[in-house]
PAKOL-179735 format. One line per 3 residues: number of its first residue (from 1); their letters; for each residue y, x, z of C-alpha. Coordinates in pm, 1 decimal, padded with zeros to 6 digits. Each point is the difference from the previous one (the first is absolute). Layout:
<atoms>
NUM) a) Y/X/Z ~ ...
</atoms>
This chain:
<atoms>
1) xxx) 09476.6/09293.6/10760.9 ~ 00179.3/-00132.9/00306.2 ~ 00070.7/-00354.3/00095.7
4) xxx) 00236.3/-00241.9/-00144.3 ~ 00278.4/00159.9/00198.0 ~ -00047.1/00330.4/-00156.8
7) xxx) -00152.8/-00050.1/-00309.1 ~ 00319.0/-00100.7/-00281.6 ~ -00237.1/-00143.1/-00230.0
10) xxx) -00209.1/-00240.4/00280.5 ~ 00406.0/-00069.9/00134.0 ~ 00140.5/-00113.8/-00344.3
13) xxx) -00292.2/-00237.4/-00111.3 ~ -00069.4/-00138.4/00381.7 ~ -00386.6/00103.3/-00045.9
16) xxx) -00253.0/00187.4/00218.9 ~ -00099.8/00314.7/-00236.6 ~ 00194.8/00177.5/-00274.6
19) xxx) -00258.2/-00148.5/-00268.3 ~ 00102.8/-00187.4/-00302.0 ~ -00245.5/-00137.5/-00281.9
22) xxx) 00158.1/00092.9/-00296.5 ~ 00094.1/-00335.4/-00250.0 ~ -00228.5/00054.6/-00294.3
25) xxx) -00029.3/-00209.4/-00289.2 ~ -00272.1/-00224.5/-00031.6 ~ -00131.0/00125.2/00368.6
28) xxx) 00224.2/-00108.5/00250.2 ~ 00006.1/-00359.1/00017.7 ~ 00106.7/-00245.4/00359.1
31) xxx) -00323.5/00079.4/00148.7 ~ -00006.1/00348.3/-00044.7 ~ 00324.3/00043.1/00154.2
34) xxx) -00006.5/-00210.2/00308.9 ~ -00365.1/00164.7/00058.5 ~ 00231.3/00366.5/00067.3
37) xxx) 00272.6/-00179.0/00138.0 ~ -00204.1/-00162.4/00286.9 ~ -00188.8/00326.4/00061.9
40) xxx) 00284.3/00187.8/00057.4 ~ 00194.0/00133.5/-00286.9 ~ 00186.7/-00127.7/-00294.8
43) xxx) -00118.9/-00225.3/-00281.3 ~ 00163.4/00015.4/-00308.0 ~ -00057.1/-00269.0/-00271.1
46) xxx) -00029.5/00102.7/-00345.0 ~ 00260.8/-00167.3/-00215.2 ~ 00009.3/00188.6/-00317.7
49) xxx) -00294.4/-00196.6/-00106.6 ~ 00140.2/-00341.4/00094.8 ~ 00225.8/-00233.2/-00199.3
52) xxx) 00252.8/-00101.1/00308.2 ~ -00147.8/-00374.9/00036.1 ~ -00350.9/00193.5/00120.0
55) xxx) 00116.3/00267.1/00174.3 ~ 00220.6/-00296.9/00245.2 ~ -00305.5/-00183.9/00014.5
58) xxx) -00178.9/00343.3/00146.8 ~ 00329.7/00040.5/00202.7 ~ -00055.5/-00320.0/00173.0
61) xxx) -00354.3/00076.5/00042.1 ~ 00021.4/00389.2/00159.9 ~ 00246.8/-00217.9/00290.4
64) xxx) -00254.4/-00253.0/00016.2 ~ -00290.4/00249.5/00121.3 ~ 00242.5/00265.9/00167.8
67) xxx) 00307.7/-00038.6/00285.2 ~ 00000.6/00419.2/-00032.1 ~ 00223.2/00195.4/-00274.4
70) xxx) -00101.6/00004.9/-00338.4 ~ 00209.3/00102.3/-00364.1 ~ -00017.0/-00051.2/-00349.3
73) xxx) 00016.3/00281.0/-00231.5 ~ 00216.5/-00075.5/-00326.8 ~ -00007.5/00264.4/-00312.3
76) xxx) 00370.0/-00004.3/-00128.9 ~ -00170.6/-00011.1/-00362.0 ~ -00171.0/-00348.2/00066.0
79) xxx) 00148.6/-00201.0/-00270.6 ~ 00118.3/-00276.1/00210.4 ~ 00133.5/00212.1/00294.5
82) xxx) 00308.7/-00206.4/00056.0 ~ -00214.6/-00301.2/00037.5 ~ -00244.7/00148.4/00225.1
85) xxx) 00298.0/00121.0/00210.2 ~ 00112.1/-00347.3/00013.3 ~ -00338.5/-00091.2/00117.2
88) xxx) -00016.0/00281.8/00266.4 ~ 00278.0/-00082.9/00139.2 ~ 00014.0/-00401.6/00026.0
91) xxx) -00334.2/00060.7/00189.0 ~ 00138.5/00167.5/00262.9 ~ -00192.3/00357.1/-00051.2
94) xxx) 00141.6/00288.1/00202.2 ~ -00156.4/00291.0/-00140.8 ~ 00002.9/00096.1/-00384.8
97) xxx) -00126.8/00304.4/-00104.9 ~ 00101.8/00092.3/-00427.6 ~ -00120.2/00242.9/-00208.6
100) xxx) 00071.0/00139.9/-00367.3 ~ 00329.6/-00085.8/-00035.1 ~ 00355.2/00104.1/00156.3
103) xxx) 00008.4/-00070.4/00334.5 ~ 00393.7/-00079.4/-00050.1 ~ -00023.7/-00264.7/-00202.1
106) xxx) -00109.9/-00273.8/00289.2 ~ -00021.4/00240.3/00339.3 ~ 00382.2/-00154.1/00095.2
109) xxx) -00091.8/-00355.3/-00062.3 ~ -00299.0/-00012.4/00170.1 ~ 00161.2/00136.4/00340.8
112) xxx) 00272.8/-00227.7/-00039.6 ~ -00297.4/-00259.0/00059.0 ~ -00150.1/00153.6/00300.2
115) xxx) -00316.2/00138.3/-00187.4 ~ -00137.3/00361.9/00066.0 ~ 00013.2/00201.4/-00294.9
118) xxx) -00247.3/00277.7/-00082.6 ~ -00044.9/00220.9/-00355.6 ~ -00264.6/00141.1/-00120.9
121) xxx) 00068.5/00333.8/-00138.7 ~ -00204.0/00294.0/-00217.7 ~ 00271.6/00309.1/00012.7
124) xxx) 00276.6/00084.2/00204.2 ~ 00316.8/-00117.7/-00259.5 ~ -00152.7/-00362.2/00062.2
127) xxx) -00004.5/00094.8/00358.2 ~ 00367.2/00056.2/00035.5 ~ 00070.9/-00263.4/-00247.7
130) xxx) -00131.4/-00199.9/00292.2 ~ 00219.3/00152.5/00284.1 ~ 00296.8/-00072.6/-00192.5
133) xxx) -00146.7/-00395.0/-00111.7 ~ -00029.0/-00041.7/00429.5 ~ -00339.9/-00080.2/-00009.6
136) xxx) -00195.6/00006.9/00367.8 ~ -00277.0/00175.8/-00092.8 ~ -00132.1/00232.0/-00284.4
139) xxx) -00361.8/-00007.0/-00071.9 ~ -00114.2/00348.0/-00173.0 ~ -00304.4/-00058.3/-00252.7
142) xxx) -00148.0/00303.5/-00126.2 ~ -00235.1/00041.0/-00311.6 ~ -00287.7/-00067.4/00144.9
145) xxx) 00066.0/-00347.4/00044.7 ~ -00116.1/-00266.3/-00228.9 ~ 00180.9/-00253.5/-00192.4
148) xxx) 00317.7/00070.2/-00116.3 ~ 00126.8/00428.4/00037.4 ~ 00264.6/00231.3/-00000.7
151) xxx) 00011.8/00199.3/-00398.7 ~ 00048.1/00323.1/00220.3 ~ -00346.3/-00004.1/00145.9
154) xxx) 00132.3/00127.6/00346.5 ~ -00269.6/00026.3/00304.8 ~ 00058.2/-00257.3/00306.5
157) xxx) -00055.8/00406.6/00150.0 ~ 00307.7/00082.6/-00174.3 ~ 00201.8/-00319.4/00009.6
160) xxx) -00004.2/-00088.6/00351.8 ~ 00156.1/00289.3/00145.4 ~ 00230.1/00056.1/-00300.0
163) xxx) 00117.9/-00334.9/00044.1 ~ 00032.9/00048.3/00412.8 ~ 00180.6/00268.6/-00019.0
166) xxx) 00308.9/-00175.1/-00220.9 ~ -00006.8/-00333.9/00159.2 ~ 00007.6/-00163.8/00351.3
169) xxx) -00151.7/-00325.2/-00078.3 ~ -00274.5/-00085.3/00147.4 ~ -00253.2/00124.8/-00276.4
172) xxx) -00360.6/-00198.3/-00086.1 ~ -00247.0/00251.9/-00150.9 ~ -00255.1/-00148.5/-00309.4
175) xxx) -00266.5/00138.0/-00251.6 ~ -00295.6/00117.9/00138.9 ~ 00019.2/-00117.4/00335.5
178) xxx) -00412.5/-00135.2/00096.9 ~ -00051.0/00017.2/00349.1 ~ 00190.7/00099.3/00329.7
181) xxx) -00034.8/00371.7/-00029.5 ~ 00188.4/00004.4/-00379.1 ~ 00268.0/-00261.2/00203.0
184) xxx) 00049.3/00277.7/00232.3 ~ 00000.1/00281.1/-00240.9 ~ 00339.6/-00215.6/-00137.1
187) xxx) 00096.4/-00014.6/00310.1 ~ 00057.5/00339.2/00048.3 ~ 00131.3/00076.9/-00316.6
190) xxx) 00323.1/-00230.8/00121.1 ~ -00142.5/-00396.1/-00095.4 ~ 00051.4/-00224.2/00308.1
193) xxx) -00268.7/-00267.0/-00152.8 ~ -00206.6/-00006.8/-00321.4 ~ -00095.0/-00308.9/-00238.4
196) xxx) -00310.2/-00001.8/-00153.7 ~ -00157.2/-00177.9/-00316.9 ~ -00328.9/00122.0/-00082.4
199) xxx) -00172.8/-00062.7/00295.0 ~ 00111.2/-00357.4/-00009.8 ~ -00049.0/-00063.1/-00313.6
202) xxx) -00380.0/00006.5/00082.0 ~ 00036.2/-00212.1/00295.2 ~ -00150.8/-00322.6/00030.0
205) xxx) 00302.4/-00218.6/00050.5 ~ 00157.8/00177.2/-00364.5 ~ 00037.0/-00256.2/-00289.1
208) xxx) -00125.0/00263.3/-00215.3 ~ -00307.0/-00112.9/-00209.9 ~ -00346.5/00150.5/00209.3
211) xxx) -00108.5/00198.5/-00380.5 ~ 00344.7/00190.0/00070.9 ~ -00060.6/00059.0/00365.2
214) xxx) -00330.8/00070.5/-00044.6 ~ 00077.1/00302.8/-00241.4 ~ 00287.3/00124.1/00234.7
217) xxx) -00284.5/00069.1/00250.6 ~ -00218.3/00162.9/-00287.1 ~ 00250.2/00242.8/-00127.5
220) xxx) 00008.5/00329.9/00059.5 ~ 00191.0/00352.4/-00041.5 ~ 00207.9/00027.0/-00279.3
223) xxx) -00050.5/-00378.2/-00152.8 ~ 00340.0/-00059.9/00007.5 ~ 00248.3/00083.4/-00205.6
226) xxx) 00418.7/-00006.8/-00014.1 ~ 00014.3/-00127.7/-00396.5 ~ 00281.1/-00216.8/-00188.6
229) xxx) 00259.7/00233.7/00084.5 ~ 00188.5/-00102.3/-00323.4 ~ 00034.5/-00369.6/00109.3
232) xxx) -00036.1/00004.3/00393.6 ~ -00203.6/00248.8/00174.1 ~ -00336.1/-00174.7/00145.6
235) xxx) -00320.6/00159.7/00221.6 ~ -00299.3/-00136.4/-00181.6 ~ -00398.9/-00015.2/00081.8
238) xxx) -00133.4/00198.4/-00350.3 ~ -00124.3/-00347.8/-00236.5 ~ 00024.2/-00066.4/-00297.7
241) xxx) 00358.0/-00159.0/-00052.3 ~ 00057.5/00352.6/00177.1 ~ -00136.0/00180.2/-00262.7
244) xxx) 00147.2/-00173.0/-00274.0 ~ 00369.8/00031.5/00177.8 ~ -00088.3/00397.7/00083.3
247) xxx) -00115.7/00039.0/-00390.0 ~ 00344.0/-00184.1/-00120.3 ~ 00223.0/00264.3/00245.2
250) xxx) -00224.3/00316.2/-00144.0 ~ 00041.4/-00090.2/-00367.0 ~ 00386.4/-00039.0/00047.7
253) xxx) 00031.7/-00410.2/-00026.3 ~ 00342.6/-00116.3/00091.5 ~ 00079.2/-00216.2/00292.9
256) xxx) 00034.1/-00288.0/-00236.7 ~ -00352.7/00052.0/-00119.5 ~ -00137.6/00061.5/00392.9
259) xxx) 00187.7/-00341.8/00032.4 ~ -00096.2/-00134.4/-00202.9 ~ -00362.8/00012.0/00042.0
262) xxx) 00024.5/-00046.8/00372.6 ~ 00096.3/-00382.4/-00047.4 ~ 00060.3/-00196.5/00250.1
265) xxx) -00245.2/-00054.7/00289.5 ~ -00185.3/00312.7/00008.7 ~ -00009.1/00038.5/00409.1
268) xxx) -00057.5/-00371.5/00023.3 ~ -00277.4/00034.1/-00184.5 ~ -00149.3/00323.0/00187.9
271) xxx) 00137.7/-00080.6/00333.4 ~ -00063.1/-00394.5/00031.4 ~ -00238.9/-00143.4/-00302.9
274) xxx) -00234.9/00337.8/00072.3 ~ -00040.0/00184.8/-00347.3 ~ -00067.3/00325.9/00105.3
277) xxx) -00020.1/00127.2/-00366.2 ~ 00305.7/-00186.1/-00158.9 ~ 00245.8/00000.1/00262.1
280) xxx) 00256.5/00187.4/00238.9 ~ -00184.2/00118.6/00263.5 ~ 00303.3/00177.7/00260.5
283) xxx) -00166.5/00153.1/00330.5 ~ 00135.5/00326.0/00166.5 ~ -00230.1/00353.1/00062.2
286) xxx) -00083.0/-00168.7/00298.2 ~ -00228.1/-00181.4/-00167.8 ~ -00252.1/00282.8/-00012.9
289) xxx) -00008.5/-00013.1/00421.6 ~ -00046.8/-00402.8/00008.7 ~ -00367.2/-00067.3/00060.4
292) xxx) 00018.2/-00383.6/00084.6 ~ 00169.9/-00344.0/-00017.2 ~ 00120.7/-00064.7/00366.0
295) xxx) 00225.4/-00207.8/00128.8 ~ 00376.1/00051.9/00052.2 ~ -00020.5/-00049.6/00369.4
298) xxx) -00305.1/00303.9/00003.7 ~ 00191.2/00195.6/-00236.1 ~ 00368.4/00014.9/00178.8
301) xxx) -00239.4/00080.2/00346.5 ~ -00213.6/00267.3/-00112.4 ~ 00347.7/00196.4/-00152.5
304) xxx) 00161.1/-00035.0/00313.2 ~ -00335.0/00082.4/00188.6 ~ 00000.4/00304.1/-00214.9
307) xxx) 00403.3/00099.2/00053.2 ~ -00048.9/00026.0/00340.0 ~ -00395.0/00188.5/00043.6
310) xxx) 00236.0/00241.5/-00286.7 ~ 00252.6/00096.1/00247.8 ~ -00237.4/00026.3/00334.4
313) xxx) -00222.5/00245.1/-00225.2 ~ 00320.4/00184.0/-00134.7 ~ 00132.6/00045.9/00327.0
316) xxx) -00384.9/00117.5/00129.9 ~ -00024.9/00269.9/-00285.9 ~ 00345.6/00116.3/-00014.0
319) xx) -00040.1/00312.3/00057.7 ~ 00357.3/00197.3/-00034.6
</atoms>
């Protein structure tokens, strides 16, 4: 993993381990951020679920608890993106991290303003899409992640290394990262750091309601699910707005229809008000290896812990 004079990833964020807690919706509030940030990696807040008056008012907040690095991680499909930008920006943030959208479209304004620029990415056309935008940093987030997906359904197995080998920037590895010896396994593919969701998700500083972080810990193999591929492709714990949406996409209802019985809300509702039947419950594969709720400090230690017993017992049992 190497020190912050080796590692790119530790070098271009000014933190102590090539960790970043992914910005989820609903999940990844001020205090879940600054909690990673002042253990050592990067805290992202979640903006895509703010309107840009509360996520300045978590801004303020993350800088209140933490002097150390921390982001904010902006979906280029949140309706008031221009706004939130504004917001972003007047506060004095440094890092931005921005997902489903074309990294283009802001990448040159943003470094204009002195602010680190990182895009998250599902497929290698996005990737170079990024090269040519000038973004710092590429995370790679294969299907195993939850939230938001790529429609191609590519492995982070296959998309790390097929992303390494046509790109030199410094490359973040996510989806299905859940401990240090996964971290390493994307660190040998060709990732230089990984961000991870799941994990904190169920953490105790995540804003996430404690039904919803409760049944992360209780699911298990295969209770996930990459559905709404006709609207926006979303991981999914198996409920019953699941269901309903997988029934819909069998029987051949049109993305208007899918739309229009999603609403408006649905993750809120899931994520943050706790109806585990009703609502949009996005968690990762990962969440089949979380056993507890732990705090973000424990969490970002025991990876790390793990990384580095990985490479002493790699380099004990290599044996060719």
């Amino acid at each position: 993993m190497g020190n912050q004079s080796t590692n790119r990833i530790n070098t271009l964020f000014g933190i102590d381990v090539p960790v970043i807690q992914a910005g989820m919706i609903w999940c990844s509030g001020w205090k879940l951020a600054s909690a990673v940030s002042e253990a050592g990696g990067l805290g992202l807040i979640g903006a895509g679920s703010m309107h840009p008056d509360v996520l300045g008012a978590h801004i303020r907040k993350c800088r209140a608890a933490t002097s150390k690095p921390f982001g904010v991680n902006l979906p280029l499909i949140y309706p008031q993106v221009e706004e939130a930008l504004d917001i972003i920006v007047s506060n004095g943030v440094k890092i931005i991290f921005t997902s489903a959208g074309n990294p283009v479209r802001f990448t040159g304004m943003l470094k204009q303003q002195g602010i680190t620029v990182v895009h998250v990415v599902a497929n290698l056309k996005s990737a170079v899409k990024c090269e040519e935008a000038g973004v710092d940093a590429i995370v790679a987030e294969g299907f195993e992640a939850g939230g938001h997906n790529g429609k191609e359904e590519t492995t982070t197995m296959v998309l790390i290394p097929l992303i390494r080998e046509n790109t030199g920037l410094p490359l973040i590895a996510a989806g299905g990262i859940a401990g240090g010896r996964s971290m390493l396994a994307a660190m040998v593919l060709g990732a230089e750091g990984v961000q991870i969701g799941s994990l904190f998700a169920a953490s105790e500083e995540s804003s996430a309601h404690p039904a919803f972080k409760n049944r992360i810990v209780a699911t298990g193999d295969g209770d996930t699910l990459l559905t709404m591929k006709k609207v926006i492709p979303v991981r999914l714990i198996k409920n019953s707005f699941f269901e309903r949406v997988h029934q819909m996409e069998s029987q051949g209802a049109t993305t208007e229809e899918i739309k229009s019985f999603l609403g408006r809300g649905r993750a809120k509702k899931g994520m943050f008000e706790g109806d585990l039947e009703e609502g949009e419950l996005e968690i990762g594969q990962v969440a089949a290896l979380i056993r507890e709720i732990k705090p973000a400090a424990s969490i970002l230690k025991e990876i790390i812990e793990e990384y580095r017993q990985a490479i002493q017992e790699h380099c004990i049992q290599q044996q060719f």
